[in-house]
LOTI-945977 format. One record per residue: residue number from 1; x, y, z of N, C-alpha, C, O, CB in turn. Coordinates in nm, 3 decimals, m for minus. Atoms other than C-alpha are relative to their C-alpha. Glycine has a CB too. Layout:
PT  NUM  X  Y  Z  X  Y  Z  X  Y  Z  X  Y  Z  X  Y  Z .
...
***
This chain:
PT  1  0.127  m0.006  m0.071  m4.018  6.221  m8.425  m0.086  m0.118  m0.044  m0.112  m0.127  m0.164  m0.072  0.135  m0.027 .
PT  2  0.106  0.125  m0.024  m4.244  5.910  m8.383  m0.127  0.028  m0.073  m0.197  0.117  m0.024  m0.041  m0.024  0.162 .
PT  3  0.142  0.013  0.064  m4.558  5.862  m8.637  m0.098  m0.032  0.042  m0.106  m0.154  0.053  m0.013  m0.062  m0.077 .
PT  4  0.134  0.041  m0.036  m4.908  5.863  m8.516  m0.089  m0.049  m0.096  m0.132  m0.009  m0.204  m0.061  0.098  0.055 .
PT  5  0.059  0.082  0.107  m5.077  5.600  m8.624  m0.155  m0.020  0.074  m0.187  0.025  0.183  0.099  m0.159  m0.033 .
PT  6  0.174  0.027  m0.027  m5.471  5.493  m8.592  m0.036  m0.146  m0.028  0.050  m0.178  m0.110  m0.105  0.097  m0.112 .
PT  7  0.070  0.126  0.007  m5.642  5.134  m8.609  m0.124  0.014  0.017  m0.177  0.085  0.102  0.038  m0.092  0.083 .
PT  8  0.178  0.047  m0.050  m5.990  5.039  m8.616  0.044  m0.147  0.073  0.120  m0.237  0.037  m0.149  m0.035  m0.176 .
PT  9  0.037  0.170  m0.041  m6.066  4.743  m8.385  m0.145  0.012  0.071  m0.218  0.108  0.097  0.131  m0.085  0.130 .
PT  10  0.156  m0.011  m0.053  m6.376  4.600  m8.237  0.008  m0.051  0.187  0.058  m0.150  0.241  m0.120  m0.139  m0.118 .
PT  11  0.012  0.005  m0.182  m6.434  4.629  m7.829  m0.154  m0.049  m0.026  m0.212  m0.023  m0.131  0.025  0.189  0.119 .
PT  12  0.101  0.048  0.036  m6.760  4.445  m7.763  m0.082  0.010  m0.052  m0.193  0.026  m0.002  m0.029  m0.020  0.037 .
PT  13  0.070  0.027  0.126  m6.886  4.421  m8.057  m0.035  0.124  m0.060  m0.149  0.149  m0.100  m0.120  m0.085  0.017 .
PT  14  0.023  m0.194  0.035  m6.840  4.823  m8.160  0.169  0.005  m0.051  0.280  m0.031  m0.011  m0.048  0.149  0.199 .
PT  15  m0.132  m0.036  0.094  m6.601  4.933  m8.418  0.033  0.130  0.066  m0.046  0.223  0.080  m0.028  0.019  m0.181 .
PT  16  m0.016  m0.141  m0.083  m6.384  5.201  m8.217  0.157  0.035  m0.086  0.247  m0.046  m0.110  0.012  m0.022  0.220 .
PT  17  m0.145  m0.028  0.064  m6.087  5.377  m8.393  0.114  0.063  0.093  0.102  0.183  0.120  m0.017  0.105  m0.121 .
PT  18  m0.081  m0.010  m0.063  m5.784  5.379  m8.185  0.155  0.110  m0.053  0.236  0.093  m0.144  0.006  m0.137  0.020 .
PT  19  m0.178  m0.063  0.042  m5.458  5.631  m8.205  0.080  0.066  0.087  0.054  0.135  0.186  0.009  0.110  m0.111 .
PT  20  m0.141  m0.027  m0.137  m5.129  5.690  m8.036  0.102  m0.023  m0.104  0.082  m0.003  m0.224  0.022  m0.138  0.168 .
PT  21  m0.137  m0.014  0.037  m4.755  5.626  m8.113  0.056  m0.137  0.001  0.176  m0.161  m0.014  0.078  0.095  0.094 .
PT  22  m0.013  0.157  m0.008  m4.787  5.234  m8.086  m0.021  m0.049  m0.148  m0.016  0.023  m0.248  m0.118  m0.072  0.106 .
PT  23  m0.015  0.091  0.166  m4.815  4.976  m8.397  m0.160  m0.064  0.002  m0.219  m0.096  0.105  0.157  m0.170  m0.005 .
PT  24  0.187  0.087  0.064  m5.201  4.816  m8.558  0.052  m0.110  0.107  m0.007  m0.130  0.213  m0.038  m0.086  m0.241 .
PT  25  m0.009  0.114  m0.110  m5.052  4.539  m8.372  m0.048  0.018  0.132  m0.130  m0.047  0.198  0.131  m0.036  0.021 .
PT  26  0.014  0.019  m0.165  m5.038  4.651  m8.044  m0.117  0.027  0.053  m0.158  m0.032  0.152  0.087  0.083  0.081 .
PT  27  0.133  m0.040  0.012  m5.367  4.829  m8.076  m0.097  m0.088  m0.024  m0.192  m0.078  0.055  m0.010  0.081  m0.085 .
PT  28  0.058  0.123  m0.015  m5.533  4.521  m8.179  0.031  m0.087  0.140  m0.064  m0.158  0.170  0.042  m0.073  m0.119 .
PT  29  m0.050  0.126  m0.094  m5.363  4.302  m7.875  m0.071  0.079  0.097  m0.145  0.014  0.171  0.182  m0.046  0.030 .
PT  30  0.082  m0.052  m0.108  m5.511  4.558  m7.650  m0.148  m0.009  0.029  m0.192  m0.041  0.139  0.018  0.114  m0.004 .
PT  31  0.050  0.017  0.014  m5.810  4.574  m7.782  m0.055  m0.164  0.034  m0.135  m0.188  0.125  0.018  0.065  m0.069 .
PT  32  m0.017  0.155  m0.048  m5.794  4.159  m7.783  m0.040  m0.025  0.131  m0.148  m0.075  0.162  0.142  m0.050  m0.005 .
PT  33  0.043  m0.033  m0.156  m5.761  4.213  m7.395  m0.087  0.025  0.049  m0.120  m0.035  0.152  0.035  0.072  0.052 .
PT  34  0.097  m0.062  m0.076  m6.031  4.415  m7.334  m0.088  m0.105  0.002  m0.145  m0.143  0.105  m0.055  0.130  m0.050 .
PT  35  0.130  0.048  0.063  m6.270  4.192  m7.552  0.016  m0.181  0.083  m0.073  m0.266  0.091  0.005  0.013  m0.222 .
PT  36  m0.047  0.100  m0.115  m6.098  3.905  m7.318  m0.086  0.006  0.120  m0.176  m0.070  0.155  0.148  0.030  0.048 .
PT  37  0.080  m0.008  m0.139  m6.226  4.008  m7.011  m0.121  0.073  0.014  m0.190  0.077  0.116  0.079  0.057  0.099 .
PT  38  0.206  m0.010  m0.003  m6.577  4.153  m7.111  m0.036  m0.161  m0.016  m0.150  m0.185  0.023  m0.099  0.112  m0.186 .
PT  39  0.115  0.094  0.035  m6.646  3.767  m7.216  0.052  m0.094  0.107  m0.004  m0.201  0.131  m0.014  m0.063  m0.169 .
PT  40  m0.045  0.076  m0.139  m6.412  3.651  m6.891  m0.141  0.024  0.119  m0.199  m0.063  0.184  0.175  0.089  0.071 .
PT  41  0.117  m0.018  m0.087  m6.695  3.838  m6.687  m0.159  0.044  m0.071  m0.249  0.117  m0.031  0.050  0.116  0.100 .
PT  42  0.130  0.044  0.024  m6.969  3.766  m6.888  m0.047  m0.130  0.001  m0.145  m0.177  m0.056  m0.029  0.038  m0.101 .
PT  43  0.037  0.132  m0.041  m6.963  3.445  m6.767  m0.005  0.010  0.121  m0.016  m0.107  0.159  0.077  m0.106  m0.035 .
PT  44  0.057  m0.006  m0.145  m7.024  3.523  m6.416  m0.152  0.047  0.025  m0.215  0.144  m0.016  0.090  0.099  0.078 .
PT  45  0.153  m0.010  m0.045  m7.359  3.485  m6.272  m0.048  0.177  0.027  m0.001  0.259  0.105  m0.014  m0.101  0.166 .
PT  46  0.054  m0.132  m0.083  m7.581  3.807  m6.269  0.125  0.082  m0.053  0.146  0.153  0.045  m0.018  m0.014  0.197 .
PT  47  m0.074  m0.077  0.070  m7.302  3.995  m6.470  m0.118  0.105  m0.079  m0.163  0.216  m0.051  0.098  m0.094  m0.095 .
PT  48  0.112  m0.060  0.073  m7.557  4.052  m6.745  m0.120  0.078  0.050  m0.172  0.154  m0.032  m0.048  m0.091  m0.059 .
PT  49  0.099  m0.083  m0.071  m7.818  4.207  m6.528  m0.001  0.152  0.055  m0.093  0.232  0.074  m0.020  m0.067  0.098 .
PT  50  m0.087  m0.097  m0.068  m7.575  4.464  m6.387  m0.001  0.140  m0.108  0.029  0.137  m0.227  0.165  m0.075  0.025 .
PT  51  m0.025  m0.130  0.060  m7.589  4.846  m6.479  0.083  0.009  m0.068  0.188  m0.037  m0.022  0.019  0.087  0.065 .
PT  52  m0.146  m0.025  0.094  m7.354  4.925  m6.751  0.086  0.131  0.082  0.185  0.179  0.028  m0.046  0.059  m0.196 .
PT  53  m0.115  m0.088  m0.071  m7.184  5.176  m6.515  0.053  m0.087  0.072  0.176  m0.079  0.071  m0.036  0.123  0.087 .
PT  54  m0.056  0.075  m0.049  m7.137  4.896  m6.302  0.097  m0.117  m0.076  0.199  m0.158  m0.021  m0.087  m0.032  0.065 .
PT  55  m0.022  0.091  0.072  m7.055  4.649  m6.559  0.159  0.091  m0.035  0.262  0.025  m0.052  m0.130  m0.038  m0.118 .
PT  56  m0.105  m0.118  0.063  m6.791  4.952  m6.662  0.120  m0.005  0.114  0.239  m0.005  0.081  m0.083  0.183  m0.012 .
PT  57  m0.030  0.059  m0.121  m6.697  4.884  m6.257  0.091  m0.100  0.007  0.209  m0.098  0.040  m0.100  m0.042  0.051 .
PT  58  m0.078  0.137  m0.021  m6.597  4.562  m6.263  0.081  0.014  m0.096  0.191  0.045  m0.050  m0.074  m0.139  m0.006 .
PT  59  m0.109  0.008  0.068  m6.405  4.560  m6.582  0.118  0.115  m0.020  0.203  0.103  m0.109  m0.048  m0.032  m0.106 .
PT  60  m0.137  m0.079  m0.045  m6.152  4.871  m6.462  0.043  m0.086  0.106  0.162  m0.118  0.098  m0.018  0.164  0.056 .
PT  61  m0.041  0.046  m0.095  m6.136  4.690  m6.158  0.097  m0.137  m0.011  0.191  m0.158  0.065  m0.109  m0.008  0.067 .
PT  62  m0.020  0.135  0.057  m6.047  4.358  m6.299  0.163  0.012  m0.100  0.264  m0.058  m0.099  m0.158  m0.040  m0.108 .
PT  63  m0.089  m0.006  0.116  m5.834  4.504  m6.595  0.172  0.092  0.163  0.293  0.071  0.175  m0.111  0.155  m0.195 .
PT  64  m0.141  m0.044  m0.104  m5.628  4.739  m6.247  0.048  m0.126  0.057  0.169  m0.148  0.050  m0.037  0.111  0.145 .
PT  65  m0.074  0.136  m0.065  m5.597  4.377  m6.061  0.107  m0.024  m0.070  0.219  m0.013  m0.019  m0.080  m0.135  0.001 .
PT  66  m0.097  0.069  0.066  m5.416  4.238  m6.359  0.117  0.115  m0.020  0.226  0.074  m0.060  m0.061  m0.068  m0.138 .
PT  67  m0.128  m0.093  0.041  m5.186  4.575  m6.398  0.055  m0.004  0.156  0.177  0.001  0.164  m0.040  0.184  m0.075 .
PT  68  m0.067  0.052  m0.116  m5.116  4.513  m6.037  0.050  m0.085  0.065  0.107  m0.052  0.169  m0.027  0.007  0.048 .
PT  69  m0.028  0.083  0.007  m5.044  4.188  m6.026  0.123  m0.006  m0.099  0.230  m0.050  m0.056  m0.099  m0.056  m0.009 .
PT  70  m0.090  m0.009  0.083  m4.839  4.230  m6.334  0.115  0.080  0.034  0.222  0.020  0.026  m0.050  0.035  m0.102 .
PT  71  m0.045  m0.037  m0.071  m4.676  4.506  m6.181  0.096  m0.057  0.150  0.214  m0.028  0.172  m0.083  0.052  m0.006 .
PT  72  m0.047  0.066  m0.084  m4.597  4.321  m5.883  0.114  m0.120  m0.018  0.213  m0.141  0.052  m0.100  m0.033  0.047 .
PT  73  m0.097  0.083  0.039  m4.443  4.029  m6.084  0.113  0.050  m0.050  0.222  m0.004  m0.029  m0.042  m0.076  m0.078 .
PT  74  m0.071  m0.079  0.055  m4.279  4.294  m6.280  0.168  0.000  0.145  0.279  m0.054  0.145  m0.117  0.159  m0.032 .
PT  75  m0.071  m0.021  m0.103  m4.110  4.400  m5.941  0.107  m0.106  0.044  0.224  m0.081  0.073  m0.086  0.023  0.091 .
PT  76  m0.056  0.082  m0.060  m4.023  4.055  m5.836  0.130  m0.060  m0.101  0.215  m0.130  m0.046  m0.107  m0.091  0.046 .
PT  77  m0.009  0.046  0.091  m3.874  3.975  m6.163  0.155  0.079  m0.012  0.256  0.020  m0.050  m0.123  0.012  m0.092 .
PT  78  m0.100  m0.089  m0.016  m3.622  4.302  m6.113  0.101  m0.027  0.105  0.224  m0.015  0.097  m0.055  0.117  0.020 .
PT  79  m0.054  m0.005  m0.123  m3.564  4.230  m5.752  0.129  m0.136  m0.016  0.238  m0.160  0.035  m0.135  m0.021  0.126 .
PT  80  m0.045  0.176  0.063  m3.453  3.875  m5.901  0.100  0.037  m0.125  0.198  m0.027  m0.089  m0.171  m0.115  m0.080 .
PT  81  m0.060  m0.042  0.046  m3.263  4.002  m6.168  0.115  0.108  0.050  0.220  0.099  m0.014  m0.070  0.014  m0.062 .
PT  82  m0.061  m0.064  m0.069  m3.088  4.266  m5.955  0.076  m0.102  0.070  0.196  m0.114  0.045  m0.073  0.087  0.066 .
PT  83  m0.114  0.109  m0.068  m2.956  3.980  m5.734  0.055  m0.078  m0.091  0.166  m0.100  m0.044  m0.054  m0.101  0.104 .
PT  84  m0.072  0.104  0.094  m2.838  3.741  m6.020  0.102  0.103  m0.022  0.220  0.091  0.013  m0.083  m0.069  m0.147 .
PT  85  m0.148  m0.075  0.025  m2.650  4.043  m6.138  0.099  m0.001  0.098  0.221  0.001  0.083  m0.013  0.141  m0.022 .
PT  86  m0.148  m0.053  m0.141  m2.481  4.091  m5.778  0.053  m0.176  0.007  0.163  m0.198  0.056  m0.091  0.089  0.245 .
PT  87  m0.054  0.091  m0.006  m2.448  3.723  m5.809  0.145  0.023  m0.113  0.260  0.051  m0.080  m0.108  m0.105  m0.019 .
PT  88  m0.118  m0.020  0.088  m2.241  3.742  m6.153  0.108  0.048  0.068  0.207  m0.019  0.101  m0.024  0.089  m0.106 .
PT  89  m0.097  m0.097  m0.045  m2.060  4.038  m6.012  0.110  m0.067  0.077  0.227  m0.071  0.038  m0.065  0.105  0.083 .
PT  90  m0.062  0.078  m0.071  m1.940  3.834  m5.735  0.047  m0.135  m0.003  0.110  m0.189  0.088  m0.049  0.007  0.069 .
PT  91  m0.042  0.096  0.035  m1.891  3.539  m5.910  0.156  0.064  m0.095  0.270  0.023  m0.074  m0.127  m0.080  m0.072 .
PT  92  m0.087  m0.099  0.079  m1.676  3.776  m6.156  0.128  m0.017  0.052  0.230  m0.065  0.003  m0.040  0.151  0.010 .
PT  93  m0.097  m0.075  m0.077  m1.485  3.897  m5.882  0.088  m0.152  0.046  0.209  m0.170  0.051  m0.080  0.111  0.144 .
PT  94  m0.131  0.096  m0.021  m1.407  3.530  m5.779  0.090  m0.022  m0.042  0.208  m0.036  m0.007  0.000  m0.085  0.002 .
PT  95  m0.074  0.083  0.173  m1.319  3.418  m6.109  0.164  0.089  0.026  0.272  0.040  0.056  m0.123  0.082  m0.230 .
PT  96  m0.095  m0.118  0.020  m1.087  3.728  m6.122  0.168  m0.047  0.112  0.289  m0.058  0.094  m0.109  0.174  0.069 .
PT  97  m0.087  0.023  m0.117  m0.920  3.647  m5.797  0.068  m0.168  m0.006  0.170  m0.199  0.055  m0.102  0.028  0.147 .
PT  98  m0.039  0.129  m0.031  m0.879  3.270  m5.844  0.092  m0.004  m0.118  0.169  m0.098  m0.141  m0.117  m0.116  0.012 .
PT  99  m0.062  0.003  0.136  m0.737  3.373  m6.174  0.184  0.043  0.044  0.294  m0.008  0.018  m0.097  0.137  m0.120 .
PT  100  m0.140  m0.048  m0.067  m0.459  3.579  m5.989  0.088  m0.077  0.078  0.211  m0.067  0.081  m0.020  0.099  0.083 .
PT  101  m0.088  0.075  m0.070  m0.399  3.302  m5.738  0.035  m0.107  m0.086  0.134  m0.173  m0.055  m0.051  m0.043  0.126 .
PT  102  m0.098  0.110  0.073  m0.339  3.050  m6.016  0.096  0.091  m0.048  0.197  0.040  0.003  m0.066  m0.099  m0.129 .
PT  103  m0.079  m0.033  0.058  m0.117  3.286  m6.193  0.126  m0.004  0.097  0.244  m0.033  0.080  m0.040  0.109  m0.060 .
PT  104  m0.114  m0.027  m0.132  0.050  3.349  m5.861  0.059  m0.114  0.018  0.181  m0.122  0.003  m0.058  0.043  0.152 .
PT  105  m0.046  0.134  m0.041  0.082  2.996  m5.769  0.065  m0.059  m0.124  0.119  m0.169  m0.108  m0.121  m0.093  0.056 .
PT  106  m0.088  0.098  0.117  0.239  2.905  m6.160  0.134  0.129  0.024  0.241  0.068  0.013  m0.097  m0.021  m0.224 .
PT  107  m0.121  m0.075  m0.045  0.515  3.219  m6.070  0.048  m0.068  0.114  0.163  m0.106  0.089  m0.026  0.148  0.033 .
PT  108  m0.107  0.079  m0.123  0.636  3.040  m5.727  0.024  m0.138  m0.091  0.134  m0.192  m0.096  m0.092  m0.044  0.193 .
PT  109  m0.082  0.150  0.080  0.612  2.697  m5.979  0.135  m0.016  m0.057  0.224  m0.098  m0.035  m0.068  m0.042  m0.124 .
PT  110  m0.075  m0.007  0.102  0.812  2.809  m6.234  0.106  0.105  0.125  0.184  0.114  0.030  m0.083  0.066  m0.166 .
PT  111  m0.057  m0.048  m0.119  1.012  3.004  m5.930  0.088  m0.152  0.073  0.208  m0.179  0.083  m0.142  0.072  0.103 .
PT  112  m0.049  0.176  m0.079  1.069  2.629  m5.754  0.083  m0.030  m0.121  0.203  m0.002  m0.122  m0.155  m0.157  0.035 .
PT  113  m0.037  0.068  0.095  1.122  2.466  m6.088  0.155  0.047  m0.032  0.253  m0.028  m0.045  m0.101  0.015  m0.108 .
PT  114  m0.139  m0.070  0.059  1.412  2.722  m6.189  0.132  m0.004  0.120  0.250  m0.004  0.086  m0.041  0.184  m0.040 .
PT  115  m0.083  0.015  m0.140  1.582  2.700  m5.796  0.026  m0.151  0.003  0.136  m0.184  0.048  m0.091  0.053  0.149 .
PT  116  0.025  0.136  0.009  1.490  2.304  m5.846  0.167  0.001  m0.111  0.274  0.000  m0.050  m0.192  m0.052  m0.077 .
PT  117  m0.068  m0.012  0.118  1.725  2.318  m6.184  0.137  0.092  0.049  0.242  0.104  m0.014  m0.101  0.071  m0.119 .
PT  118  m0.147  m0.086  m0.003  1.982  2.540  m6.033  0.076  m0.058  0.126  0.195  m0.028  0.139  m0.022  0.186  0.022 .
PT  119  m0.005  0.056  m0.050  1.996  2.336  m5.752  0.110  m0.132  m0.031  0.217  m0.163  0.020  m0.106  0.007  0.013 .
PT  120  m0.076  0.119  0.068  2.078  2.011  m5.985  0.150  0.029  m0.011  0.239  m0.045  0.030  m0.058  m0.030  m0.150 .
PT  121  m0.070  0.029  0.065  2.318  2.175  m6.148  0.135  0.057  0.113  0.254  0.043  0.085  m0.036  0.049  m0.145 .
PT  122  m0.108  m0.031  m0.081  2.520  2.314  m5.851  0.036  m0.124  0.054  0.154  m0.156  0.066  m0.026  0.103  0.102 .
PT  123  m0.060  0.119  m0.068  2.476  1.963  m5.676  0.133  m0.047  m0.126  0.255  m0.043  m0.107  m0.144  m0.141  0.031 .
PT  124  m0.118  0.053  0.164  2.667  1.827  m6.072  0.103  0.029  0.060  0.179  m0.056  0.106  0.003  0.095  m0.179 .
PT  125  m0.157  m0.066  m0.033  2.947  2.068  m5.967  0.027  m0.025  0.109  0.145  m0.062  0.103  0.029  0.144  m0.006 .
PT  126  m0.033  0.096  m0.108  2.972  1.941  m5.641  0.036  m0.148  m0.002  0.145  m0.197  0.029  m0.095  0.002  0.070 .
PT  127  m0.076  0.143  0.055  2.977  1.589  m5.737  0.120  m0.037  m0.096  0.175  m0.147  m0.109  m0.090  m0.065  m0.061 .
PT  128  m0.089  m0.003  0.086  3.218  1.703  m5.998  0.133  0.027  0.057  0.232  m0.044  0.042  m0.036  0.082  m0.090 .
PT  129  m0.123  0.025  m0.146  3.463  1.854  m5.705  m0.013  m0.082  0.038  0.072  m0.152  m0.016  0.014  0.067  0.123 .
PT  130  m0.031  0.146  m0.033  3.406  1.545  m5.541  0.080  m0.091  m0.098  0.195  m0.122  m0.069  m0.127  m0.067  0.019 .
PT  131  m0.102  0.109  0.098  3.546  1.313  m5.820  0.081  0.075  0.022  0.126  0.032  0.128  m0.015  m0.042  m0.164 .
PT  132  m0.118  m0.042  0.083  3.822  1.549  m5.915  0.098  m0.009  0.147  0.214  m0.046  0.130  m0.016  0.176  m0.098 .
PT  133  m0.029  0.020  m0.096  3.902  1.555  m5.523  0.092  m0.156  0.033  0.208  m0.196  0.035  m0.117  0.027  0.053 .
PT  134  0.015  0.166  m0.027  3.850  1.187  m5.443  0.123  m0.019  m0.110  0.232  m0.043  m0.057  m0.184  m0.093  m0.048 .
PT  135  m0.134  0.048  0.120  4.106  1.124  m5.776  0.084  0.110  0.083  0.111  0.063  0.193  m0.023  0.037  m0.222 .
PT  136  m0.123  m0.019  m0.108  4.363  1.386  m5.602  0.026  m0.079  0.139  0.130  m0.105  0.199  m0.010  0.136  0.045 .
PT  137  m0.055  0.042  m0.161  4.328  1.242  m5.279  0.063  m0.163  m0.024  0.131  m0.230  0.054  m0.162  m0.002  0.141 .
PT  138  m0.071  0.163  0.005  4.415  0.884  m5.440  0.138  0.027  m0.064  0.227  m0.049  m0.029  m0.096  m0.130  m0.109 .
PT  139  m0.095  m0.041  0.038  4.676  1.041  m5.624  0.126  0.038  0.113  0.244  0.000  0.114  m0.049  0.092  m0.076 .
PT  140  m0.111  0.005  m0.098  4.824  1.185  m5.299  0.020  m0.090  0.111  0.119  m0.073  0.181  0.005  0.106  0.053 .
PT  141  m0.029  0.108  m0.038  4.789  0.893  m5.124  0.080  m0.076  m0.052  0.177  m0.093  0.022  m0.077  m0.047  0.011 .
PT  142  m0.126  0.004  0.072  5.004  0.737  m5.378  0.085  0.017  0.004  0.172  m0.070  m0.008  0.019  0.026  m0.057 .
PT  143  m0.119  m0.043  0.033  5.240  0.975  m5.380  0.071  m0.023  0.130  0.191  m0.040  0.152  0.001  0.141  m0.056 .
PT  144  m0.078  0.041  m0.203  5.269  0.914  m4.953  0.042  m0.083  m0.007  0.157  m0.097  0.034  m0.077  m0.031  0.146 .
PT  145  m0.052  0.159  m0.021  5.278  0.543  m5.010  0.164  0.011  m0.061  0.268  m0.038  m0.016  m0.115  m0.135  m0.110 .
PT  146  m0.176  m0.015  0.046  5.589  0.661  m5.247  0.098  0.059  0.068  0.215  0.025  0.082  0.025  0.075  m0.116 .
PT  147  m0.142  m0.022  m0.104  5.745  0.876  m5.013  0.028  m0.066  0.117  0.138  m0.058  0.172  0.010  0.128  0.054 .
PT  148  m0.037  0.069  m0.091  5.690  0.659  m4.753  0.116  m0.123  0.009  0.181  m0.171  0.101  m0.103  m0.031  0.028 .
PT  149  m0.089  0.174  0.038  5.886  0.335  m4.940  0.134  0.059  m0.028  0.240  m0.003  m0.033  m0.064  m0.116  m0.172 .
PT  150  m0.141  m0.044  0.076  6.141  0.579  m5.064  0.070  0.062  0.079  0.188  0.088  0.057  m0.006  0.088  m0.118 .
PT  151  m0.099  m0.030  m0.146  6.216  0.719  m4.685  0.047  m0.128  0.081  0.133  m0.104  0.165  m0.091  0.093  0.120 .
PT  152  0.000  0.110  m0.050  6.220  0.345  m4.565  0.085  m0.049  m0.096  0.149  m0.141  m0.044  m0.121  m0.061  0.025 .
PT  153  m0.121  0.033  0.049  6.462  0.279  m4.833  0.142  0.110  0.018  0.258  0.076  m0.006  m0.037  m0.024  m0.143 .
PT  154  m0.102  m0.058  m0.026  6.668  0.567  m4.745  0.045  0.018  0.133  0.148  0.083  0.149  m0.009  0.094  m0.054 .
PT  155  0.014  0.038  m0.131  6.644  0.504  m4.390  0.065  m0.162  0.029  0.108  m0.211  0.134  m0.160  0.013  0.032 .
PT  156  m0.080  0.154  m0.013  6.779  0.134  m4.473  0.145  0.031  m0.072  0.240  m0.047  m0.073  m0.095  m0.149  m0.098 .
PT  157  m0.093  m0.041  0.082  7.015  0.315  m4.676  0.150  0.081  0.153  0.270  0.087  0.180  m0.103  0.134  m0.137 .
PT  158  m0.116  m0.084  m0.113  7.183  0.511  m4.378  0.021  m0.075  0.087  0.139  m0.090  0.120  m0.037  0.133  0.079 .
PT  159  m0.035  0.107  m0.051  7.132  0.252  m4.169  0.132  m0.114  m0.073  0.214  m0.181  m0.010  m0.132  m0.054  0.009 .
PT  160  m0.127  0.111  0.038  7.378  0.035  m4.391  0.118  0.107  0.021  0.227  0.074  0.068  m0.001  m0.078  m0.188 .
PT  161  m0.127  m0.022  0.000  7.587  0.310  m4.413  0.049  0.085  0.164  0.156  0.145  0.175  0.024  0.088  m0.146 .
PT  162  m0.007  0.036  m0.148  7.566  0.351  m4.015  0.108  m0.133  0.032  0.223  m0.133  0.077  m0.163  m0.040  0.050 .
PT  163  m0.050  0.150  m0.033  7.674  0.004  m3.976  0.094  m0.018  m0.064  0.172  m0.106  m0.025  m0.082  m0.113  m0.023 .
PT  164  m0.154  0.042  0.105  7.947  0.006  m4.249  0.138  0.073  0.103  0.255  0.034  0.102  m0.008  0.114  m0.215 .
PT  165  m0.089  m0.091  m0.029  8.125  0.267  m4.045  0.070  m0.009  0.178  0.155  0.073  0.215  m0.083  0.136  m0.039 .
***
């Protein structure tokens, strides 16, 4: 439970003892205030002349302006704060989302990269059948040119022994 506390301060120019659930401080700053705007409108013409009920008048009236005004800024200050938050929020939410599409977009990278790489290494083995090909096919070319010289010698061969006979 909260301590009630008391202050003396002076309102124009009268020692008044103040108490509530606030701090000497704040009780003074109020006070401060008041003694503010009794000497704000004791500088207006024909103030001093004025009934002290009236005089009592003007400075509620004066002291509600500024709680309405304050009030009002108060308001604008929320309304303004309320939107920055929905800004964040929605900045948040970008962030969030642009976060997902980079992640997304380094999974198809590393997706490419690994099809890229598997790619290489199938072309390798392709170029690797190729050589091993290309060397058979010179090999059996070879071996045609041999059976070809070695039916053309046995073909000159029957031929002689055609002609011997």
């Amino acid at each position: 439970m909260a301590v009630k506390n008391t202050a003396k301060v002076i309102i124009g120019g009268k020692i008044m003892t103040l108490g509530g659930y606030e701090s000497e401080e704040y009780f003074q700053k109020v006070a401060a205030y008041i003694n503010n705007k009794l000497a704000e409108l004791g500088t207006l013409p024909g103030y001093s002349r004025q009934p002290m009920e009236t005089k009592h008048t003007l400075l509620s009236l004066n002291i509600t302006d500024d709680y309405f005004k304050a009030k009002k800024q108060a308001e604008i200050f929320e309304t303004d704060l309320q939107q920055k938050d929905q800004e964040m929020y929605d900045l948040k939410h970008e962030l969030i989302t642009l976060r997902m599409q980079m992640e997304e977009a380094g999974n198809r990278l590393r997706k490419a990269e690994e099809d890229w790489s598997l790619s290489e290494k199938r072309m390798q083995e392709l170029e690797s059948e190729n050589a091993e090909k290309e060397t058979r096919m010179q090999e059996l070319l070879a071996s045609k040119a041999a059976d070809e010289a070695r039916i053309r010698e046995l073909e000159s061969e029957v031929d002689d022994l055609l002609g011997k006979s």
